[in-house]
DRENLOMI-847034 format. One line per field, with one value per residue (C-alpha): x, y, z. Coordinates in steps of 0.5 Angstrom, whole numbers. Layout:
<recs>
x = [X;...];
y = [Y;...];
z = [Z;...];
</recs>
This chain:
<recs>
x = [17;24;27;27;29;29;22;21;25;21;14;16;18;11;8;10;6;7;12;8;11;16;19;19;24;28;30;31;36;39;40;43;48;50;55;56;57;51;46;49;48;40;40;43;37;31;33;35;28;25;28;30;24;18;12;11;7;4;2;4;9;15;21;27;25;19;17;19;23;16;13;19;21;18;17;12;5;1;-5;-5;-6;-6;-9;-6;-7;-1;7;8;3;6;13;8;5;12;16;10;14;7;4;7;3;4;0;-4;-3;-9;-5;-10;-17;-24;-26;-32;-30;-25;-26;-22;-27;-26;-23;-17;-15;-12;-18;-19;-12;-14;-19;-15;-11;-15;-14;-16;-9;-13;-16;-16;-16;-14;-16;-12;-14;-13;-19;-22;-28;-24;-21;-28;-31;-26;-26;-34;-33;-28;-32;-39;-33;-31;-36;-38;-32;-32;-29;-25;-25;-25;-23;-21;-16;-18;-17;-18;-14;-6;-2;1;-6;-11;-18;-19;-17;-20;-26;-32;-31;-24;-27;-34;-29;-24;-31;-34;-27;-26;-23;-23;-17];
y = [-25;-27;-35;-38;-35;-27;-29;-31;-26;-21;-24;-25;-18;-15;-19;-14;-9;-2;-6;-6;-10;-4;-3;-11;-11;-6;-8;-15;-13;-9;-15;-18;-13;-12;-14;-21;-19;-14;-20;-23;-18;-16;-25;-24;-18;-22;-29;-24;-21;-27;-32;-26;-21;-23;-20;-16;-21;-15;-10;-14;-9;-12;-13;-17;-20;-23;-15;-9;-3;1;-4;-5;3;5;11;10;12;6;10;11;6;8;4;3;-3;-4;-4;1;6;6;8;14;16;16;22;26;25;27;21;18;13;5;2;-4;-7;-10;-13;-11;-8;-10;-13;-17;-18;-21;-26;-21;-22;-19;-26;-25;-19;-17;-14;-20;-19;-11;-12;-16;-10;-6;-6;-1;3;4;10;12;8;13;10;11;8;9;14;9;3;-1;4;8;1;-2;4;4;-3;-2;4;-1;-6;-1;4;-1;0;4;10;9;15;12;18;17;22;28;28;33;38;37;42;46;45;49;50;49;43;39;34;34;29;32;39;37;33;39;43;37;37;45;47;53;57];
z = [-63;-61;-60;-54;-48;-50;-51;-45;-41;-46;-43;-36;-36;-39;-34;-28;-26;-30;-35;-42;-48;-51;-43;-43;-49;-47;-41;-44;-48;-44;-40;-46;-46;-40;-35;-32;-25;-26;-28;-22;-17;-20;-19;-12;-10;-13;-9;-3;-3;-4;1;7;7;11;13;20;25;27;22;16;13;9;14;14;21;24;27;23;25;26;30;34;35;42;40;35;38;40;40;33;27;20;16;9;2;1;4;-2;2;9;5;2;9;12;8;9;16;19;22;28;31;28;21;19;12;9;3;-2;-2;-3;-10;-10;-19;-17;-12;-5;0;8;9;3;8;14;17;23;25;25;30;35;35;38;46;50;49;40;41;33;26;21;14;8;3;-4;-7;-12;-12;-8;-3;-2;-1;4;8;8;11;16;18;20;23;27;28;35;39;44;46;38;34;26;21;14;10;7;-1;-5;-9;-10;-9;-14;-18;-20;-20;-27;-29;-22;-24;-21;-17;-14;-12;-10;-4;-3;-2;3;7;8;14;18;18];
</recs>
């Protein structure tokens, strides 16, 4: 335990995501020891973050204006909505540079033990989404409790919409992996969601 503010910023630290004791140490006393004008710069970052990002009207990503550079760009298939947990995820889908259609970001996922309901996520907004120019919902949520049971409650709130088709991303093994060391669970997905070749 250390005096005052050091323990404060210590603890502050380890309250992030990822950010452990040890890590929330370290890192404090690197900023201790660091440059006046790098402080500066990482507390300019943090109030930018803070005051000038926002979250998209009409998917929910992080933005710097009211619509995102997805939604914005004519491009982009408008008949296609992939749908994701987090803003983190669309960043993950789109290095893939496979998915040319536009995103939904639910801001989280459904978790009954800790209080996050239907209502606590942007599942309303994601049906009123849903005109007739929709013709497919690609569900992308993680692959635990929670994304499986979001997945499963999306598809029953969207299975009645007609002409939609409502698909869920393929998991299975990684590349590079081997057999081996997969976990039942894992291979018996991979098994179900073979394709022909």
């Amino acid at each position: 335990m250390y005096e005052g503010p050091v323990q404060d910023l210590i603890d502050e630290l380890g309250r992030l995501p990822g950010v452990g004791p040890k890590s929330a140490q370290r890192i404090a006393f690197h900023l201790l020891a660091a440059d006046p004008a790098d402080i500066g710069r990482l507390q300019d970052a943090l109030q930018k973050v803070k005051d000038g990002v926002v979250f998209c009207d009409v998917c929910g990503n992080v933005s710097a204006e009211t619509t995102c550079r997805i939604c914005r760009d004519p491009r982009r298939d408008l008949t296609l909505i992939c749908v994701v947990e987090e803003p983190k995820d669309v960043l993950a889908v789109e290095r893939t540079r496979e998915f040319k259609g536009r995103y939904h970001v639910l801001g989280g996922a459904l978790d009954p033990l800790s209080g996050v309901g239907p209502d606590q996520l942007r599942i309303r907004q994601l049906l009123t989404r849903i005109g007739t120019e929709v013709s497919e919902i690609i569900i992308a949520t993680d692959p635990n409790t929670e994304g499986e049971a979001t997945a499963t409650y999306l598809v029953r709130m969207l299975r009645d919409f007609p002409g939609l088709t409502v698909t869920r991303l393929a998991s299975g093994l990684p590349m590079g992996g081997d057999l081996e060391f997969a976990d039942e669970l894992t291979l018996g997905r991979a098994l179900s969601g073979r394709r022909s070749m």
